[in-house]
C-alpha positions in Angstrom: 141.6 35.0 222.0 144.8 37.1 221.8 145.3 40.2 223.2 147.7 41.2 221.0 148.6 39.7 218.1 152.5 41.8 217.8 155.5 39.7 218.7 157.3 41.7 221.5 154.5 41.3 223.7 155.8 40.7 227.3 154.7 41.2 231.1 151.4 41.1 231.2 149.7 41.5 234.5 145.4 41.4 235.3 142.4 41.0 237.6 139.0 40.1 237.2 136.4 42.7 238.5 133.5 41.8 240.6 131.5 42.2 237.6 133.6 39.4 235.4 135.4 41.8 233.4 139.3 41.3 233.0 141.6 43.4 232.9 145.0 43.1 231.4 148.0 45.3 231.3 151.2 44.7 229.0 153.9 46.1 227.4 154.7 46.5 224.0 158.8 46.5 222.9 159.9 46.9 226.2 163.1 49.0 224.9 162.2 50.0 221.7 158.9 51.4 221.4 158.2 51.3 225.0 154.6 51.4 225.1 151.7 50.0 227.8 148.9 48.8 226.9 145.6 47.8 228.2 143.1 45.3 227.4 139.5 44.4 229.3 137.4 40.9 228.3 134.9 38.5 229.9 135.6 34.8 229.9 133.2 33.6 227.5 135.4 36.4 225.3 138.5 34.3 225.6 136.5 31.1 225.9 135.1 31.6 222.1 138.6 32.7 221.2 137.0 35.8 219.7 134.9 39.4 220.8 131.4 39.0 221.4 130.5 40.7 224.7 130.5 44.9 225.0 133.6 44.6 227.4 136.2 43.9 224.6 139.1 46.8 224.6 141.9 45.6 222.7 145.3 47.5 222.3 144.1 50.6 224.4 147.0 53.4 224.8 148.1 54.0 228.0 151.3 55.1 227.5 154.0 55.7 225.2 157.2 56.5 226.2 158.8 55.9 222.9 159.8 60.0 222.1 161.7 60.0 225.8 
């Protein structure tokens, strides 16, 4: 499963919860658009390559720094 499917993807960084979510946090165009991102999944998520548990937040905002 990808998290994003954008080239200029880079530096992502996670952890898994005690409840088996994951959580991943990325950037987006480092210099150009300059935005972070956010993305939560279980295993068998990225196992089947595709979304099929509740816990699947792809692409979330968290922030864009673009207009600085």
């Amino acid at each position: 499963m990808r998290l994003d499917e954008r080239t200029g993807v880079s530096y992502p960084d996670g952890q898994q919860n005690a409840d088996g979510v994951i959580h991943i946090i990325y950037d987006y165009n480092r210099t150009k658009d300059r935005h972070i991102l956010f993305a939560s999944f279980r295993e068998e998520d990225a196992a089947k390559g595709k979304p099929i548990t509740e816990a699947v937040k792809l692409r979330q905002m968290v922030s864009d720094a673009s207009n600085e």
